[in-house]
C-alpha positions as CSV (number, residue, x, y, z in Angstrom):
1,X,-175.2,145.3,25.8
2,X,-176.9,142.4,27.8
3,X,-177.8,143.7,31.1
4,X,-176.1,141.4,33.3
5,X,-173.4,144.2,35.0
6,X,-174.1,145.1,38.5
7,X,-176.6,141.9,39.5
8,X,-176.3,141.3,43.0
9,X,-175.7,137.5,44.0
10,X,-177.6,137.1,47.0
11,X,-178.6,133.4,48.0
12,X,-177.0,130.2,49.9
13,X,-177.5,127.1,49.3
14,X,-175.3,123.6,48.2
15,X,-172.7,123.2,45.7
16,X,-173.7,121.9,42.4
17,X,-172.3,118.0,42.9
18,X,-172.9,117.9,46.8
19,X,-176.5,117.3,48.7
20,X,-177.2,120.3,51.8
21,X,-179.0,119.5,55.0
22,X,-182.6,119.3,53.5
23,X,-181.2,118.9,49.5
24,X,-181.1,122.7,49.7
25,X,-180.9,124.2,46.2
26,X,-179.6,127.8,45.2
27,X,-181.6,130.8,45.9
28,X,-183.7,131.9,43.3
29,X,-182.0,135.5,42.6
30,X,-178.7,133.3,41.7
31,X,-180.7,130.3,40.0
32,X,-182.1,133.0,37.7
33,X,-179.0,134.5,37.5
34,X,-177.2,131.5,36.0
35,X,-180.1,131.0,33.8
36,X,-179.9,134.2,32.2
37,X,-176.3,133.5,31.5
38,X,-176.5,130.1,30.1
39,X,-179.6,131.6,27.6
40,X,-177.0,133.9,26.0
41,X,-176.3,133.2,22.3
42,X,-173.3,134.8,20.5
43,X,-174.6,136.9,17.7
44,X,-172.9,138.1,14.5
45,X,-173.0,141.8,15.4
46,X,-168.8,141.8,16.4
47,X,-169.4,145.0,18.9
48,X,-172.2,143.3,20.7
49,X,-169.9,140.0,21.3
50,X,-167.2,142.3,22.7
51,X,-169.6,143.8,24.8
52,X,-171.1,140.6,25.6
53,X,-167.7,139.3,26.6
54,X,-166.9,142.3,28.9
55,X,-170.3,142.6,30.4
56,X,-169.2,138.6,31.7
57,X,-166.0,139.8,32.4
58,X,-167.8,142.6,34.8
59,X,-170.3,139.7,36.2
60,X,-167.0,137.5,37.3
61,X,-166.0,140.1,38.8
62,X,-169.3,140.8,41.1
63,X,-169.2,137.3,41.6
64,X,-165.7,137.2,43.7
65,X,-166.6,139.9,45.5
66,X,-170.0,138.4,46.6
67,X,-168.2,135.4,47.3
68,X,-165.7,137.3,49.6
69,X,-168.7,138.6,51.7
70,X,-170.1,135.4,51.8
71,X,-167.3,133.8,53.0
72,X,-166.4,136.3,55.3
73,X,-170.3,136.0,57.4
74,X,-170.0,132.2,56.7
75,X,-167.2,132.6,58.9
76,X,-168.5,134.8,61.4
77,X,-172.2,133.0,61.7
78,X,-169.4,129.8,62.7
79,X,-167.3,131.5,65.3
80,X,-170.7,132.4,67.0
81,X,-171.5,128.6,66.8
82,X,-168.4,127.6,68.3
83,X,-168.5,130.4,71.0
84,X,-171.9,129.2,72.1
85,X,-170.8,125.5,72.2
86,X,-168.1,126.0,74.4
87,X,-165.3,125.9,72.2
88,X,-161.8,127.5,73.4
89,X,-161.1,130.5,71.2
90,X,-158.0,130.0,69.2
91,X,-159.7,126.8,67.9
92,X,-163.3,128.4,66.8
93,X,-163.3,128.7,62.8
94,X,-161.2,125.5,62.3
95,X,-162.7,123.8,59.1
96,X,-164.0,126.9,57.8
97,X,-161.6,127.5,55.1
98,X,-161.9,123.7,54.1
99,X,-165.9,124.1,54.1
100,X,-165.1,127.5,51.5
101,X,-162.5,125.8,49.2
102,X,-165.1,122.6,49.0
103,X,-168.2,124.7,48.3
104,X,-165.8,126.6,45.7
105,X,-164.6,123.0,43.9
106,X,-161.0,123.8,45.2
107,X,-158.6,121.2,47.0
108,X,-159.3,122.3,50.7
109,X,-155.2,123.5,50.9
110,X,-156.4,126.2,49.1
111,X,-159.0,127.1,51.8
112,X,-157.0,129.5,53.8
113,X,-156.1,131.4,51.2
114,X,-159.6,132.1,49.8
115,X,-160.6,132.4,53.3
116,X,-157.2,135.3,54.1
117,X,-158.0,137.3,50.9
118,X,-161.9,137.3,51.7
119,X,-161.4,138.6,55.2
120,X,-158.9,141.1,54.0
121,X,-160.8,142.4,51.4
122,X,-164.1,143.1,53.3
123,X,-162.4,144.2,56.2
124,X,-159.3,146.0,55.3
125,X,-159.6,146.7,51.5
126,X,-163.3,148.4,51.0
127,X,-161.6,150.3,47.7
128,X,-160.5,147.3,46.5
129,X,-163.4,145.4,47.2
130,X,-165.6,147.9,45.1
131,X,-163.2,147.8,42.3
132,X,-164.2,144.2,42.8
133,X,-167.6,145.0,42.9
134,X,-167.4,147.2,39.4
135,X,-165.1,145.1,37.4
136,X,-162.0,147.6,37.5
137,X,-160.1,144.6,39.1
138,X,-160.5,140.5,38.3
139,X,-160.6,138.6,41.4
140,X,-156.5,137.9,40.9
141,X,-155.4,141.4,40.0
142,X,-157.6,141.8,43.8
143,X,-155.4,139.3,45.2
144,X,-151.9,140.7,43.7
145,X,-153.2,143.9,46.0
146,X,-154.2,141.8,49.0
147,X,-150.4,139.7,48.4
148,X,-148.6,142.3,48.2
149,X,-149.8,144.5,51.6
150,X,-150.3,141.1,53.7
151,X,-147.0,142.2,55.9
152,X,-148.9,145.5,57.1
153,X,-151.0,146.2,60.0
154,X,-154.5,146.7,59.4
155,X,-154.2,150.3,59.6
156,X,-151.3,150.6,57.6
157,X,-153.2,148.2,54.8
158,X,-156.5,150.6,54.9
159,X,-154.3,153.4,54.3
160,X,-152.6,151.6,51.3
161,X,-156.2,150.4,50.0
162,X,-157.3,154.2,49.9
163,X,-153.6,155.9,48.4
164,X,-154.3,153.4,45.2
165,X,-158.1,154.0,45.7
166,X,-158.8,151.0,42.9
167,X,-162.5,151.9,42.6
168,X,-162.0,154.9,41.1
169,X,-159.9,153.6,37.6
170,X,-156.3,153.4,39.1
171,X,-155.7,150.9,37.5
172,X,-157.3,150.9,34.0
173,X,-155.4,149.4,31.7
174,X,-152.4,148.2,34.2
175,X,-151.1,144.9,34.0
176,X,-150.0,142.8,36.8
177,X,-146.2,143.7,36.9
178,X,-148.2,147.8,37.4
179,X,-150.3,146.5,40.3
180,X,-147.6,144.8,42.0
181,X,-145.1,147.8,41.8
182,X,-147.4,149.9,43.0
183,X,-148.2,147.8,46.0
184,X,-145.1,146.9,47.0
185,X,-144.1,150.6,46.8
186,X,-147.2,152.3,48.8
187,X,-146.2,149.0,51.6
188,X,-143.0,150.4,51.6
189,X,-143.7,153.7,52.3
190,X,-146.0,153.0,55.2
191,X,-143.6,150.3,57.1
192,X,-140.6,149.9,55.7
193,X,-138.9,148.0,58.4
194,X,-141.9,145.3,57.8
195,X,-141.7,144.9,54.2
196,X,-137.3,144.9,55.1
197,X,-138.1,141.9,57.3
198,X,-140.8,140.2,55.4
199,X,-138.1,140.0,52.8
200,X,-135.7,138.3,55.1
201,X,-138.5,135.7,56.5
202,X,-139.0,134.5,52.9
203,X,-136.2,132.4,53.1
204,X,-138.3,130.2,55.4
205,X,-140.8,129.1,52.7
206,X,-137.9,127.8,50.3
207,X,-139.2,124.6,49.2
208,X,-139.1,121.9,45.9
209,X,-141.8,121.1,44.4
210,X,-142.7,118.9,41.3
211,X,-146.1,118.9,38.6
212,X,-146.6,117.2,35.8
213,X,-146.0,118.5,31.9
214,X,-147.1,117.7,28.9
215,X,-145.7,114.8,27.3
216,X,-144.6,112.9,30.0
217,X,-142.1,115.8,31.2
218,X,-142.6,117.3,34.5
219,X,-141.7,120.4,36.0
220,X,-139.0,120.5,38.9
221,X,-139.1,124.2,40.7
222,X,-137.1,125.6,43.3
223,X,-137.8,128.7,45.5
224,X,-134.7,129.4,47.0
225,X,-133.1,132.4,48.3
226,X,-131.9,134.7,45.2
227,X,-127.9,133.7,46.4
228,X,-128.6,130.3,46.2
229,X,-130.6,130.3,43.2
230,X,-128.3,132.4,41.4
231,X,-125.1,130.3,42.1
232,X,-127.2,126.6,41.8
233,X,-127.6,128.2,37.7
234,X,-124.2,129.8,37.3
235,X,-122.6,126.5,38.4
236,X,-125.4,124.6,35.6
237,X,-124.4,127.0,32.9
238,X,-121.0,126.9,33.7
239,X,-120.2,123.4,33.1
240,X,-122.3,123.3,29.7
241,X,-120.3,126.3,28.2
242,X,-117.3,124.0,29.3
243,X,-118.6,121.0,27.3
244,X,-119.8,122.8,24.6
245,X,-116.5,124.5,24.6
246,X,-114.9,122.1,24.0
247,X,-117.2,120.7,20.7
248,X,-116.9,117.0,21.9
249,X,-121.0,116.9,23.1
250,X,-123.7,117.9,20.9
251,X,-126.8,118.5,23.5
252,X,-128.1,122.0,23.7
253,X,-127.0,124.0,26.5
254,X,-129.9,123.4,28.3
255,X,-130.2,119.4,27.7
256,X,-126.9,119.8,29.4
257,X,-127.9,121.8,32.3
258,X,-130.8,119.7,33.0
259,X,-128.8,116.2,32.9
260,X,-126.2,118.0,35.0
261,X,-128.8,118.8,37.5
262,X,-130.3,115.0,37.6
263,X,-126.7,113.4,37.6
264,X,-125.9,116.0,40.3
265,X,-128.6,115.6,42.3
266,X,-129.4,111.9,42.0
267,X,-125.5,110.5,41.8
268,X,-126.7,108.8,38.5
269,X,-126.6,109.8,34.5
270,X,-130.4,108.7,34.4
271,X,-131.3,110.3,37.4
272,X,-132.6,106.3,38.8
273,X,-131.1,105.4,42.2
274,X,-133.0,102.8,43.9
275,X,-136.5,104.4,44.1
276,X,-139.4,102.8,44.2
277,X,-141.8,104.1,41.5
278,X,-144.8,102.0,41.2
279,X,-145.1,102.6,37.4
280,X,-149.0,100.7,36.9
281,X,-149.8,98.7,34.1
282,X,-151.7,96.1,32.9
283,X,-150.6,92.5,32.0
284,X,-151.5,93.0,28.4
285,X,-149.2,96.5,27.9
286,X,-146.3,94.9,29.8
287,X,-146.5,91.6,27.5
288,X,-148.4,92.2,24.4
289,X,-147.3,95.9,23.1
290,X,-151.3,96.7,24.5
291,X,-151.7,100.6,23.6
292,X,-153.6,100.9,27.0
293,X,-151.9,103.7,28.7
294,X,-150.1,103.1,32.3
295,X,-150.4,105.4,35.5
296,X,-147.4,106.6,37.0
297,X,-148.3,107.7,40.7
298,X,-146.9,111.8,41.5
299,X,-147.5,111.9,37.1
300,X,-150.4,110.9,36.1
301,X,-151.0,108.7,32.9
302,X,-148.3,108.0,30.6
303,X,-148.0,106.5,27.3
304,X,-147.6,102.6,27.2
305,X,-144.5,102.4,25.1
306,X,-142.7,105.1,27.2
307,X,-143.5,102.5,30.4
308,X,-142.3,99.6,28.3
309,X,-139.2,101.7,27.2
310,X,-138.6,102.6,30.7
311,X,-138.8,99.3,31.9
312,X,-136.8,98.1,29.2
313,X,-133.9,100.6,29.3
314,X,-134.2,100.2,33.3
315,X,-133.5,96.6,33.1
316,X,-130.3,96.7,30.9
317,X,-132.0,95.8,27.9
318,X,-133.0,99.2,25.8
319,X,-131.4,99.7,22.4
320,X,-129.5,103.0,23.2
321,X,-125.6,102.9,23.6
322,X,-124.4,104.6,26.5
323,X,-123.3,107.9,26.5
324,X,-125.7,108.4,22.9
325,X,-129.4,109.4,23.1
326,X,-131.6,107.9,20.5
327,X,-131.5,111.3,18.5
328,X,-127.5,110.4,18.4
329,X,-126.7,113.3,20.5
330,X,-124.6,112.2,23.4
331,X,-125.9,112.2,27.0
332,X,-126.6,109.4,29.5
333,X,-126.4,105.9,28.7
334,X,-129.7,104.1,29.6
335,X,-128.2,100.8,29.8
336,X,-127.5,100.9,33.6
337,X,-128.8,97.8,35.6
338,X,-131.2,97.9,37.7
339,X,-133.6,95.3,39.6
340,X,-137.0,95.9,38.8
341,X,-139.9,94.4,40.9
342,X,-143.2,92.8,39.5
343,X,-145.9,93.3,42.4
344,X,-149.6,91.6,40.7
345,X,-152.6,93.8,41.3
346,X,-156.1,91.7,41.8
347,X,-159.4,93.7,40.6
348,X,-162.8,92.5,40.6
349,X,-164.0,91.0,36.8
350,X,-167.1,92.9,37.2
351,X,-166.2,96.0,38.7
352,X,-162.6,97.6,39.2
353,X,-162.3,97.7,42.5
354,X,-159.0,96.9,43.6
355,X,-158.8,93.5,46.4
356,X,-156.9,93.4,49.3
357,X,-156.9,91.3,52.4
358,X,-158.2,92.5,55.9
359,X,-155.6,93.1,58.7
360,X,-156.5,93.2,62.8
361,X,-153.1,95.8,63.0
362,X,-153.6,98.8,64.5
363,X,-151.3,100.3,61.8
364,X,-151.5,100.0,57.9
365,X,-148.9,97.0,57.6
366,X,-146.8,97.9,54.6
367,X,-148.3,96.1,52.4
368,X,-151.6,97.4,52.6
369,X,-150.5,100.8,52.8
370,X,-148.9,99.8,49.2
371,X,-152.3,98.6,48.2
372,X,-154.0,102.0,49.0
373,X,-151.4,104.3,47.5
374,X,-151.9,102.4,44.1
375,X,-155.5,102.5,44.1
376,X,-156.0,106.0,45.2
377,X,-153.2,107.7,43.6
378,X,-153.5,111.8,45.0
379,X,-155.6,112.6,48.1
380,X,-159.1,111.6,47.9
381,X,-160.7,114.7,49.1
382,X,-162.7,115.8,46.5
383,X,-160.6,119.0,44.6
384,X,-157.4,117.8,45.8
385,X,-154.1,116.8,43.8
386,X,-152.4,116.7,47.0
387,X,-149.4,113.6,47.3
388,X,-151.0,111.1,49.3
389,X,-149.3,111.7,53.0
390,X,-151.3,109.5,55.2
391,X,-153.3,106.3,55.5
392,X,-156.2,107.3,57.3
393,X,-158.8,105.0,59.1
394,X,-162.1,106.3,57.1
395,X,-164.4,105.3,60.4
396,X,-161.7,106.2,63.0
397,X,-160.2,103.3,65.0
398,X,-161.2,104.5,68.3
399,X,-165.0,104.3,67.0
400,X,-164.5,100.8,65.6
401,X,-163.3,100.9,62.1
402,X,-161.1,98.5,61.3
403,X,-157.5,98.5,59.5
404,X,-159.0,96.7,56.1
405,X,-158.4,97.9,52.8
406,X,-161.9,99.5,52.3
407,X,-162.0,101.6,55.1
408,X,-158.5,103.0,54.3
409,X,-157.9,105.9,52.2
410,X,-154.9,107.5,51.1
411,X,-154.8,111.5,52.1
412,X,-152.6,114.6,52.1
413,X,-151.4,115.8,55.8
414,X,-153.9,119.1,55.9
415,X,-157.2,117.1,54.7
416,X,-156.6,114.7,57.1
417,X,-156.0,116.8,60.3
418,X,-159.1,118.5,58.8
419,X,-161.2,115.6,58.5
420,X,-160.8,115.1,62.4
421,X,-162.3,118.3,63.1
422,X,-165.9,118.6,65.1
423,X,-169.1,117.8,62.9
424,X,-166.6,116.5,59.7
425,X,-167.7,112.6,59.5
426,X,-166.6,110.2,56.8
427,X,-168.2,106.8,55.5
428,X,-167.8,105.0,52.5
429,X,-170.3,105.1,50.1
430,X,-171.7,102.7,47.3
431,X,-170.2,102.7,43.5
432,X,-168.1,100.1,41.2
433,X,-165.0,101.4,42.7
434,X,-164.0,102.6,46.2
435,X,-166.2,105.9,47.0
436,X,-165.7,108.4,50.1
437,X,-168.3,110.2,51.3
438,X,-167.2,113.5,53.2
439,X,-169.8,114.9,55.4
440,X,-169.3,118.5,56.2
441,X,-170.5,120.3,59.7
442,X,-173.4,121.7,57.9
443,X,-174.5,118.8,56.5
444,X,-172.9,119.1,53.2
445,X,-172.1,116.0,51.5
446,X,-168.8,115.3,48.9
447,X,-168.0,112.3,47.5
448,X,-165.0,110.7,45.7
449,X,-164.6,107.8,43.8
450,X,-161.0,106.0,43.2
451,X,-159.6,106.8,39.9
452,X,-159.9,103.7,37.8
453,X,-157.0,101.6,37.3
454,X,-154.8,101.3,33.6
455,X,-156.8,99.1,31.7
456,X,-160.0,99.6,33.2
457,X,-162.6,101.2,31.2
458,X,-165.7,104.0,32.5
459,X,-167.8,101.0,33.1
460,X,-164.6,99.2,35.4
461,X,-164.7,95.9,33.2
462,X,-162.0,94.7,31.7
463,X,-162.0,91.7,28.6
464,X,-162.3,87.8,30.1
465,X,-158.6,86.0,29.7
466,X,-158.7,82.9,28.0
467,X,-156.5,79.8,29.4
468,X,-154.3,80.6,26.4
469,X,-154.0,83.9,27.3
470,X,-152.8,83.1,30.7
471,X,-150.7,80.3,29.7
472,X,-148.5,82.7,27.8
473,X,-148.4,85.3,29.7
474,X,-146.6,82.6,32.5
475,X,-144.3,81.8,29.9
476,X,-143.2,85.5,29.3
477,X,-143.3,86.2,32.8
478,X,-141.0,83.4,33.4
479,X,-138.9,84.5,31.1
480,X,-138.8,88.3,32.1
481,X,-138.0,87.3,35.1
482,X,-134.8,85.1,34.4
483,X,-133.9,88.5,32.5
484,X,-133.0,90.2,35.6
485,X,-136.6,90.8,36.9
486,X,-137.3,89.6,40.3
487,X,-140.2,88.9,42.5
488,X,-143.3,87.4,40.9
489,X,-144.6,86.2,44.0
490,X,-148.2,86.6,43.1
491,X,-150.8,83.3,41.9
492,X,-151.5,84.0,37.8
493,X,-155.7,83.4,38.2
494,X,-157.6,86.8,38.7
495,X,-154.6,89.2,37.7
496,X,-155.7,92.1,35.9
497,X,-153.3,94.9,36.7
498,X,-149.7,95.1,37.5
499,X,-147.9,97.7,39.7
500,X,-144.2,98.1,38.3
């Protein structure tokens, strides 16, 4: 058994990937720590590699729960700063849970929820947190518990904590659906008109929300109330039974139910009604049947002859018949017209870095704005996925920065309010392509570099056009663009990239 079970993690220091005050390093007890781990080396003795595996299991364990105490005095230690800086109460602690989800490599939206189950756990759940502690629970089994008891009062959740009593084996060998029943039951008994009314507040948080899937499919969820969401799927299934029924369309049930749901929602078959998606390609892909993939911003990267295909099908000029899929199952037609835009891209030879233009607005004009979305694509606070919400003035402009395209940066709502907190500062840093530097109140520095652009390669260079090149790619421009594509407003020298 390697003896790694039970190792306290004491230390502080800065995150691996981000420079402390003085380049501050982990302490020693958790350096050697990680180094003990790393020098493990699977052997061929099949009990000791279960054991090995459990005694890690045990140590990840440890680890949340020393995190959770760290977290909690990280907060604490900052409340005590604010207080003795003069800082009104209900604002002492803002950034905190941004400063935890950073030093944790998670997007900073995550924050207060690291931050809520730490300060639950240390101060309301001791049981749990020694279960913790032990290994009896994972860190998310922990939080199931800490979930599921959030509507209670702090007495009522210490009473819960110590009915399950976690630490001593409760829960051995109980899956999640186990932990959560016997949560929601213990809350129940102890304040049953809370738990009645949390239930009834949860229609609040309905909300629609989108991720990407494999193979450029994405994932469209719904949390509605259970009425709703019940009647949205009878009305779905209904209509494919009918169709089916009738033996006339040979989609699966659910093809059906999901083109009903797109035509429903949308007022088109292909779900396409004059939105602008800012597909991102390259010249070469778009004209040349290039294999470089394209980006598609809220997506990620997509194949390039699905963007071709899209493009081509958008623009009235695909191969499939309407109302027949290429399989020859009916469905959609994809032979609707629609205009599609050609908006040029200009990137550096040497380097990547997407050009723009300076402006002396006050506001992102438009077409800046356009400029930044494409080149940043999600929020560029380190860790976060986020949808780009805002434009944000990097320097601020009531400290002189000025409205130009490098000292913009596309961010979600929450990491920009936070970035406007006291002792947060933000610069932008040196590298081939746009870089942010994020400068925490306790001097903790994060930095994010612009994902690179379709086309562009880890070194940011892309291969020199010849005058050939260019000359034909005028010619099929021009005659992509008498083909129902408009707007190619853009001079040909220096293009690299195209936003579709």
């Amino acid at each position: 058994m390697v003896g790694i079970r039970g190792t306290q993690l004491i230390g502080s220091g800065a995150p691996s990937g981000g420079a402390g005050p003085e380049a501050a390093v982990p302490g020693v007890r958790v350096h050697e720590l990680i180094g003990a781990v790393a020098s493990l080396r699977p052997g061929s003795d099949r009990a000791e590699l279960i054991n090995q595996l459990r005694a890690l299991e045990d140590l990840k364990s440890a680890a949340a729960a020393a995190q959770a105490r760290i977290a909690v005095a990280f907060d604490a230690v900052q409340r005590s700063a604010d207080a003795a800086a003069g800082v009104p109460a209900d604002e002492r602690g803002r950034g905190v849970a941004a400063q935890v989800a950073l030093a944790r490599r998670e997007s900073p939206a995550k924050g207060p929820r690291l931050l809520g189950l730490a300060n639950a756990l240390v101060t309301e759940m001791p049981r749990t947190l020694a279960a913790l502690d032990t290994g009896q629970l994972n860190e998310w089994r922990a939080t199931l518990l800490v979930k599921e008891t959030a509507c209670l009062s702090a007495e009522d959740r210490c009473a819960v904590d110590d009915e399950l009593a976690a630490d001593t084996g409760t829960f051995d060998g109980a899956g999640d659906k186990a932990i959560l029943a016997a949560a929601r039951a213990a809350a129940y008994r102890r304040d049953p008109r809370t738990v009645t009314q949390r239930a009834s507040h949860a229609a609040t948080e309905r909300h629609v929300s989108l991720r990407p899937a494999p193979d450029t499919m994405t994932y469209l969820t719904a949390l509605l109330p259970v009425a709703q969401g019940v009647a949205v799927h009878a009305a779905l299934s209904r209509h494919a039974d009918t169709l089916r029924n009738a033996g006339e369309d040979t989609r699966t049930r659910g093809q059906i139910m999901a083109d009903t749901l797109v035509e429903r929602t949308t007022g088109t078959p292909a779900g396409i009604s004059g939105v602008e998606v800012q597909l991102v390609m390259t010249d070469r892909t778009l004209f040349q049947s290039d294999a470089e993939p394209a980006r598609l911003p809220g997506y990620g990267i997509v194949p390039a002859g699905w963007a071709r295909k899209l493009l081509n099908d958008s623009s009235g000029h695909g191969t499939s018949a309407p109302g027949q899929t290429e399989d020859g199952q009916t469905g959609p037609g994809h032979n609707h017209e629609l205009k599609v835009w050609l908006r040029r891209l200009y990137i550096a030879p040497a380097t990547g870095e997407l050009v723009g233009v300076d402006s002396r607005a006050r506001l992102f004009p438009p077409g800046l704005r356009r400029f930044i979305q494409a080149r940043d694509d999600t929020c560029r606070t380190p860790y976060c996925d986020a949808p780009i919400r805002h434009i944000d003035h990097i320097i601020p402009w009531h400290h002189g920065g000025t409205t130009n395209l490098t000292n913009g940066a596309g961010l979600c709502e929450a990491c920009n309010h936070t970035k406007e907190l006291n002792g947060w500062t933000a610069t932008t840093g040196i590298g081939k392509r746009h870089v942010l530097d994020i400068r925490t109140p306790t001097g903790h520095t994060y930095q994010s570099t612009a994902p690179p652009l379709p086309g562009i390669g880890i070194q940011g260079t892309n291969p020199p056009h010849s005058g050939r090149h260019r000359r034909r790619l005028r010619h099929q421009a021009k005659a992509l663009k008498y083909a129902h594509v408009t707007e190619l407003n853009a001079p040909e020298r220096l293009r690299r990239a195209g936003s579709v």
